[in-house]
N, C-alpha and C positions, 0 to 999 in steps of 0.2 A: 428082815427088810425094815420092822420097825425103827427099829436101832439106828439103820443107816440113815434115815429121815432125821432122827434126830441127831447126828454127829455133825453133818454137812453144815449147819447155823453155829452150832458151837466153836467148830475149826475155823470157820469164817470169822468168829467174831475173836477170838484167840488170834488171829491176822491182821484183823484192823485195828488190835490192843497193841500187839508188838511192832505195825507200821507206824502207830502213833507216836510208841517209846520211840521209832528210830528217829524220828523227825524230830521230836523235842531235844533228843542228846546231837543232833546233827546240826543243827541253828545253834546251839549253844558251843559250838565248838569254837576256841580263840585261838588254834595254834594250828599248822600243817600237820602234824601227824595225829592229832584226835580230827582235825577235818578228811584226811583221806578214813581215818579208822572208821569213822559214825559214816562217810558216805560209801563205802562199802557194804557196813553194815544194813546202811539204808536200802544199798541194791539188794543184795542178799535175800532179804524179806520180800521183795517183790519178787523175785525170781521163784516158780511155783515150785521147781527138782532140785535147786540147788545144792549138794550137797558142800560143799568150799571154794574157799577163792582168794585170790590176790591181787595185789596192785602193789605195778615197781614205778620210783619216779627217781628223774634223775634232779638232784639238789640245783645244778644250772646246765647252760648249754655243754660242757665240756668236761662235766662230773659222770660216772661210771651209774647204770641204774641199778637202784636198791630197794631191797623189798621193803615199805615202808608200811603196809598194813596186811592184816590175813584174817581168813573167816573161816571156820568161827571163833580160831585165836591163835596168837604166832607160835601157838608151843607146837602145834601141830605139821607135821611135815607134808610141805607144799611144793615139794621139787618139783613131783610129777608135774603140776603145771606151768613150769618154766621153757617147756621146750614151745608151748604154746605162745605164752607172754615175746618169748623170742622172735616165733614166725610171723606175728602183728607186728615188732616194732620195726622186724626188717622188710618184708612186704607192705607195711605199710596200709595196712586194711584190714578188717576183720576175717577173723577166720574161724573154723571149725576142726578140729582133729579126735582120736580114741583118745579117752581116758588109759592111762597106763597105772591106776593104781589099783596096787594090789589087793588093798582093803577095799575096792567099789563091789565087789559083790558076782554077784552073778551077771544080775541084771545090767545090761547093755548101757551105757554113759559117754557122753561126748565132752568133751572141755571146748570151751567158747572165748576166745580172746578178741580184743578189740582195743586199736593204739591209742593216745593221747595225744592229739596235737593241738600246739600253739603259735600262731604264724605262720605257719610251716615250721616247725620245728618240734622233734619227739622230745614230748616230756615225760612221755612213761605210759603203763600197758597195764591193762586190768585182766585178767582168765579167773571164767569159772569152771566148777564141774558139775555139770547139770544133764536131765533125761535126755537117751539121746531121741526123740522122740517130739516135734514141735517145734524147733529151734530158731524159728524163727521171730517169734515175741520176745527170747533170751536176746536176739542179736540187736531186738529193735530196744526192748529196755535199755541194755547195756548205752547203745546208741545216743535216747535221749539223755539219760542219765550222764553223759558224761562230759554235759555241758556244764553242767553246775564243778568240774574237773579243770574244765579248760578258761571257763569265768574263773575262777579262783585263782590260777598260777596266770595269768592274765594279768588281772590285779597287782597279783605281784610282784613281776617284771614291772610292771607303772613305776610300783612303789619302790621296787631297787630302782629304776631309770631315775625318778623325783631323787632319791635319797643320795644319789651320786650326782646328779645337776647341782644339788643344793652343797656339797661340800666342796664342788669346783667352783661356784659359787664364790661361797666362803675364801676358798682358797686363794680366790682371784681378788677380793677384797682386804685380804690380809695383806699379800703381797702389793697392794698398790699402797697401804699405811704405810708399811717396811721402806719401798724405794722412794717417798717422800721426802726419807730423811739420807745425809750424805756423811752424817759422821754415825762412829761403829754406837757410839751406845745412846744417842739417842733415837735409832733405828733400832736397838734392841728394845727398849724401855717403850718404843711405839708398840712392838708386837707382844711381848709381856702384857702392856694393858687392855689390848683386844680381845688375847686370849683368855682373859679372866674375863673379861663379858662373854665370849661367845663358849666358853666350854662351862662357866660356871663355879670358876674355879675359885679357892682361898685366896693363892698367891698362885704367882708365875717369874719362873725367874731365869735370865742368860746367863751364861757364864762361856770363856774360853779359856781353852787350854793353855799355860805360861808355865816353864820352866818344869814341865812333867806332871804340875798338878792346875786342877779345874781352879779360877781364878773369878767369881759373877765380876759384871758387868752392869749390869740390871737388875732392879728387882721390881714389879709391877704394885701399880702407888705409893712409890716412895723415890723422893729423889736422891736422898742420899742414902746411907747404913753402913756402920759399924762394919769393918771387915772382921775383925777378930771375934766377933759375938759368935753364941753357940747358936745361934740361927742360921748363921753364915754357914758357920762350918760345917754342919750336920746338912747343908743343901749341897756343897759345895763335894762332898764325901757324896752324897748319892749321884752326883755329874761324872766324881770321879771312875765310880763304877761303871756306867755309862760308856763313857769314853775311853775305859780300857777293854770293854765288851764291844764295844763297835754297835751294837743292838739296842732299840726301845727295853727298857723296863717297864715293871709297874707293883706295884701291891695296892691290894690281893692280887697274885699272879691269875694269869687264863689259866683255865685245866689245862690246855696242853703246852703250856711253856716247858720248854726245854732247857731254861737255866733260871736260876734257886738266887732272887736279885738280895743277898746277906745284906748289904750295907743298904739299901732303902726301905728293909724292914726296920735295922734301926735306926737310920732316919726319920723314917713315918714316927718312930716312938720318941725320938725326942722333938719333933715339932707337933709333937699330940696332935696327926692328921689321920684319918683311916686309910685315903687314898693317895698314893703319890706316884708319879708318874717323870720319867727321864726320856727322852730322844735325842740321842746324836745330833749335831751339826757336820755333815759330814762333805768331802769337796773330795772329788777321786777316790772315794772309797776310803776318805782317811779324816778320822774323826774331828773336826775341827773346836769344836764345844757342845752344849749342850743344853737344850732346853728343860727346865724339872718345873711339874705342874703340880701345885696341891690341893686338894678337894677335901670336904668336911661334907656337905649334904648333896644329894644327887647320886649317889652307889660308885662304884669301881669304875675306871675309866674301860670304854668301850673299844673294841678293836676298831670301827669308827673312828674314834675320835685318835686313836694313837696311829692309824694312817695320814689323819688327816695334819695332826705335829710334823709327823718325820716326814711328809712330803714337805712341808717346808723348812725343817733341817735340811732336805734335800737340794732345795734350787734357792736357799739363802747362804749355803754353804760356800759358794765362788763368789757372791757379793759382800758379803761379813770376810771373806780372805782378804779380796780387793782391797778394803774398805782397811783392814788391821795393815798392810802394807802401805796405801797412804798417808795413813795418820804418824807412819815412826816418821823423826825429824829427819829434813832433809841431809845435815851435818852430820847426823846418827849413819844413817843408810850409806851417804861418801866412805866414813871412818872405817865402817865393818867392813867395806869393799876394797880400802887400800889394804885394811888391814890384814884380809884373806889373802889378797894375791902379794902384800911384802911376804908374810908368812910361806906361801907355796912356794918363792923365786929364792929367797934368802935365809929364811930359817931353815933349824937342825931337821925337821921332820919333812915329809913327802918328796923325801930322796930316792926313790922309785921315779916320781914324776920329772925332776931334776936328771938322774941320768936318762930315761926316753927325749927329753929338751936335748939336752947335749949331741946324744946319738941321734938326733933330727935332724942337727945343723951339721954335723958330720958327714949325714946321708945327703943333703943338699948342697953341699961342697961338690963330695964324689959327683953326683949328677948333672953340677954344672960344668965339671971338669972329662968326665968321658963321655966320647961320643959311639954313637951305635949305628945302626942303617937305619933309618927313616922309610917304614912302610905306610904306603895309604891301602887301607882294606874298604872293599866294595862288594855288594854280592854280586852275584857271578852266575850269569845262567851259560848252557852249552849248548852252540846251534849248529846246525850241519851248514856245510859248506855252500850246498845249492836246496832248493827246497820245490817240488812240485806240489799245484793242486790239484786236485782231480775234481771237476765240477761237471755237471750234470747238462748231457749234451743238447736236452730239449726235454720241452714239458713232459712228466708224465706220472709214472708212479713208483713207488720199490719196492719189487718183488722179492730178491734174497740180498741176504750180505752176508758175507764172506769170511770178512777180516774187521776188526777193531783195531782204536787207539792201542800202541804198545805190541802190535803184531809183526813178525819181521818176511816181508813178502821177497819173492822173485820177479826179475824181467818176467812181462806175459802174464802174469798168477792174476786170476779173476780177483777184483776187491767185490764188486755188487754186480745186482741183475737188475735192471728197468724193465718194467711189465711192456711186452712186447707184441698182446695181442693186437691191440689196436693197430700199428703200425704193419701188423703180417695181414691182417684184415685190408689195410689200404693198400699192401702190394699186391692181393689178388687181385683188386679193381684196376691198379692199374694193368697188371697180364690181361685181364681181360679186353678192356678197353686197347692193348698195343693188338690183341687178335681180332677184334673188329676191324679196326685199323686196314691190320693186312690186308682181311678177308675184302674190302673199299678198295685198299687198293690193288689187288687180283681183279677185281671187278671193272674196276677204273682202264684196267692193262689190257684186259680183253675187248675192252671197247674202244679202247683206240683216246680217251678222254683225256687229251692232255691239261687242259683246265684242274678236273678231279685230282689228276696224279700229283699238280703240283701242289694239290691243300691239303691231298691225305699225306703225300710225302712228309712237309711238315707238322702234320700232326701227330705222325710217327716219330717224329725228332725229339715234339715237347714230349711225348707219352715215354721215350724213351730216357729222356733227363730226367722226369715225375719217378720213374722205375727206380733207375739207378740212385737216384735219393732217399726213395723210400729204402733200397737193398742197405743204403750206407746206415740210414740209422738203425734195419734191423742186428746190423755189425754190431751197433756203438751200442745197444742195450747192455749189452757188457761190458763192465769197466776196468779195464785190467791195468796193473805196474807198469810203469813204465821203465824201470829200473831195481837192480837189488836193494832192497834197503827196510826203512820202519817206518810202520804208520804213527805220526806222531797227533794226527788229530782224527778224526770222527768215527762215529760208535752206529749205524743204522739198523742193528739186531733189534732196539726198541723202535723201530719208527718203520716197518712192514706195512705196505698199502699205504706209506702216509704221502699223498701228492706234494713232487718236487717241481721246482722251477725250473729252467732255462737260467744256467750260469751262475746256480745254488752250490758253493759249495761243501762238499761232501767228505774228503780226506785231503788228508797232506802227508807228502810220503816226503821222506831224507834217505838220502846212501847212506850206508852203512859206514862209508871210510869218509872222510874231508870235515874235519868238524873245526869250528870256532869259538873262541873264547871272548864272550860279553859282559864285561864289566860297568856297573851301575855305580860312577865313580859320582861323590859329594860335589858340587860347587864350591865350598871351603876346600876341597882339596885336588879341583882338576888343576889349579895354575902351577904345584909343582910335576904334573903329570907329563911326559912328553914322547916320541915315538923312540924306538929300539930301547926305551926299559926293559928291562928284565923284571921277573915275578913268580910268584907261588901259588898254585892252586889249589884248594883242602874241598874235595864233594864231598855232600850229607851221607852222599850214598857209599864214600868210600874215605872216612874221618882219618884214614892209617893212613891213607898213598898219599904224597905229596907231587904233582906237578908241572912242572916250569915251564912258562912261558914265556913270550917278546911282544910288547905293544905293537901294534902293526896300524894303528888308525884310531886317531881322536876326532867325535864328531864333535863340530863347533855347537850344534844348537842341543836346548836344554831341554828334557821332558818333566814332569812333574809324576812324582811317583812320592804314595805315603804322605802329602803332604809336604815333599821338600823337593828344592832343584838335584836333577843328577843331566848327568852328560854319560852318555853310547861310548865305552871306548874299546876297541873289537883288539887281540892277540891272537898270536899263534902257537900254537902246542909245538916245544921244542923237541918232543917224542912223542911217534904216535902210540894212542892205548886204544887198546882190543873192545875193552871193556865199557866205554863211552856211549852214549845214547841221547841223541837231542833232548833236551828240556829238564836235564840234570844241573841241578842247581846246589850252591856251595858260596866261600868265599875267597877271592883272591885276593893278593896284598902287592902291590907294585915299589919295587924299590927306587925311590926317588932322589936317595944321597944320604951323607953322615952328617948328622946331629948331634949335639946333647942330649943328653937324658931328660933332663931340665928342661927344653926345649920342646923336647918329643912330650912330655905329658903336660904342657901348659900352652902349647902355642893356640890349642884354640881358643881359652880363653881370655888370653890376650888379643887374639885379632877380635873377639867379641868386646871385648873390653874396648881396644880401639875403635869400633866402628859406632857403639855409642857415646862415646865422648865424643867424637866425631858429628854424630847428628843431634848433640845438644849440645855443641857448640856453637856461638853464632855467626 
């Protein structure tokens, strides 16, 4: 017992020697992965059973989470606590579950997880393995502790947010130099000298593409320069690489560049620069020129800053186009354009294109010269000949239904049933009331009362009208066909108990035989339309059959339908089909007379053609 008096001050102070280290390495941490490492570290030590632990954090909102630190070092295997890490980040809350590792011992252990959040957003999940015994100071450590987690990528997000304001920023003030100016190079020679103040550069230089190789333009503080000098050329050789890579360069490459930039290493060596740097000017995906930057003190260009270039290689690339297609001479730009199309029409070569010319005006001979039948196509619906509704003969409710849309009934076949207690409830009242009646006037009879007889008389009359009303609508609760044929409209299986109106209606029933054909003919095309046309009919439902009909009635007035005038124009089936069903919809084509070909595929844009000249004429 001695012993253990003295051990409890020793372990203690061994506790608050190794809390101490943790703090001094935890403050001094300058980077995210020794700041997650030392603040794990930091938990750990508090934590009185802890045997190991982890924390995964995801690098931003959209990145995959990684295990970025482990206790008491990553060499150790920390799976087992992943299934934990996992159930915090997806519930969303601290949790508790068994230790599953094999090496924990005998003795009973629980693993402790608890999420990361920032804003509302998971940035990653810390699990320990600690006694299972207490666990409620583990959860509350973890708890506090993981604010100095969530202050830190906090911070950070700022410092990404600030570090991307400031290059769009940037971005936005470069581009306002650029479009100050209207010719190509002294709009390059603007942004060249920006960019050597704001990236810190040696030199900066434009250049565009001319006859297959990079060509400067610019070169930043200087107005004029020697094109042949091996300054030129050795800048001009790094553009070209560039430019046939489509991609930002740089030396020293990123670690993870995936292409090896030969020719601006040795560029960098003969303009004795450490760092050099190329971005496309590009306009559709297709390299236009190219900006090369070159640095002497400041380090390697940053992925930063080569975003921040080739975004504007990006949206300078259609304005430096523009800008090289204004400046060629106007005499220039006439000459190249007679001179391509004398070439295409009269020289030895693009005789391909020369015979499709030939066989155009061929083909537009023929077309002017044979004529065909002239259809006007319209969609096409199919409506029955006569059409009942079935509407609801008085308030009340629906009980059953019977038949739907698309069902083919019988004369008599019940469609629905209207709830009919009510109504059988109001015809005992009135039985009752017609046998009081009676019973009044048997009474009336025996006494001789002719006064009495004449008022029960007629109130045996009304009582007997009240009856026979009520009898009729307990008839009409059911709603039956009135003919063979198909329910073309309503569905009342979902609408059970749901209270109907009085003269609500409920189905539309068509016969089965008499159908009509409705044509939804254009207003450009009803004036050549007229009655006993003939015509073709093609349904969705039946693409193989063809048909034929006879106009039988053009309605004068226009509906609006889609957006454009059409006019009703109803035909008759010159054969009847078995297989027909109202509200079969297709197109039909009405034969209107012989045309040209010519005619038949331009007449409407000539009467369009005519009708605005027409209304900008004065």
């Amino acid at each position: 017992m001695p012993g253990s008096v003295s051990e409890e001050p020793f372990a203690e102070h061994i506790r608050e020697r190794a809390e101490s280290t943790a703090w001094a390495r935890f403050v001094a941490a300058d980077d995210r992965t020794s700041f997650c490492t030392e603040w794990l570290n930091l938990l750990a030590v508090r934590l009185d059973d802890a045997r190991a632990g982890m924390l995964v954090v995801a690098a931003h909102d959209d990145a995959p989470f990684e295990l970025i630190a482990g206790w008491p070092d990553l060499r150790r295997d920390l799976r087992y606590l992943g299934p934990a890490a996992e159930r915090a980040l997806v519930e969303r809350q601290g949790i508790v579950a068994d230790a599953l590792d094999e090496d924990a011992g005998a003795s009973p252990r629980a693993v402790v997880a608890y999420p990361i959040e920032v804003a509302g957003r998971l940035r990653g999940a810390v699990a320990f393995d600690v006694g299972s015994r207490d666990l409620q100071p583990a959860l509350r450590h973890i708890h506090w502790g993981s604010a100095w987690l969530k202050e830190y990528f906090a911070r950070e997000q700022l410092a990404d947010r600030e570090a991307e304001l400031e290059r769009v920023a940037t971005l936005n003030d470069l581009m306002a130099t650029v479009l100050q100016h209207d010719r190509l190079a002294a709009s390059s020679l603007a942004l060249a000298n920006s960019l050597v103040t704001r990236l810190g550069c040696e030199r900066v230089s434009v250049g565009f593409e001319r006859h297959g190789r990079a060509e400067l333009v610019a070169m930043s503080n200087a107005a004029s320069f020697d094109r042949r000098s091996n300054l030129v050329n050795a800048i001009c050789e790094a553009m070209d690489e560039a430019l046939d890579l489509g991609v930002p360069l740089a030396v020293p490459a990123a670690d993870d560049a995936a292409i090896a930039a030969v020719a601006h290493d040795a560029a960098a060596r003969t303009l004795d620069v450490p760092c050099l740097m190329s971005v496309p000017v590009l306009h559709e995906s297709q390299a236009l020129g190219a900006i090369t930057c070159e640095r002497r003190e400041g380090g390697a260009f940053t992925p930063g800053e080569m975003r921040l270039v080739g975004a504007l290689g990006a949206m300078l690339g259609p304005y430096w186009l523009l800008l090289q297609q204004r400046e060629r001479p106007w005499g220039q730009r006439a000459r190249t354009t007679l001179r391509e199309l004398g070439l295409a029409t009269l020289g030895p070569r693009h005789g391909g294109l020369k015979l499709a010319g030939l066989l155009a005006a061929l083909l537009l001979t023929a077309a002017a010269s044979i004529e065909h039948d002239h259809r006007v196509a319209a969609r096409t619906v199919i409506e029955g000949a006569t059409q009942l509704a079935i509407v609801v003969p008085f308030d009340g409710f629906i009980a059953e239904a019977y038949v739907r849309a698309g069902d083919t009934v019988t004369a008599g076949q019940p469609l629905a049933r209207l709830d009919g207690r009510d109504i059988a409830l109001e015809r005992q009242r009135w039985v009752a009331e017609r046998d009081q009646l009676e019973r009044e006037y048997q009474v009336a009879m025996a006494q001789a009362d002719l006064g009495t007889l004449g008022v029960v008389r007629a109130q045996m009359a009304q009582s007997d009208a009240r009856l026979a009303l009520t009898e009729e609508k307990l008839e009409r609760t059911v709603l039956t066909a009135p003919f063979d044929g198909i329910v073309l409209s309503g569905d009342l299986s979902q609408k059970l108990g749901v209270p109907v109106e009085k003269g609500e209606l409920l189905f539309e029933v068509a016969p089965l035989e008499g159908y009509r054909v409705v044509l939804q003919v254009d207003d450009r095309d009803i004036a050549h339309v007229a009655l006993e046309q003939g015509g073709e009919l093609v349904l969705s439902s039946r693409p193989d059959h063809v048909m034929p009909f006879t106009v039988s009635a053009v309605t004068p007035v226009a509906t609006q339908l889609d957006g454009r005038n059409v006019f009703r124009v109803e035909a008759d089936l010159d054969a009847g089909e078995a297989r027909l069903r109202p509200g079969m919809e297709g197109v039909g084509k009405i034969e209107v007379g012989r045309r040209s070909l010519l005619w038949i595929a331009t007449h409407r844009f000539v009467d369009w053609l005519r009708l605005s000249l027409w209304n900008w004429m004065p």
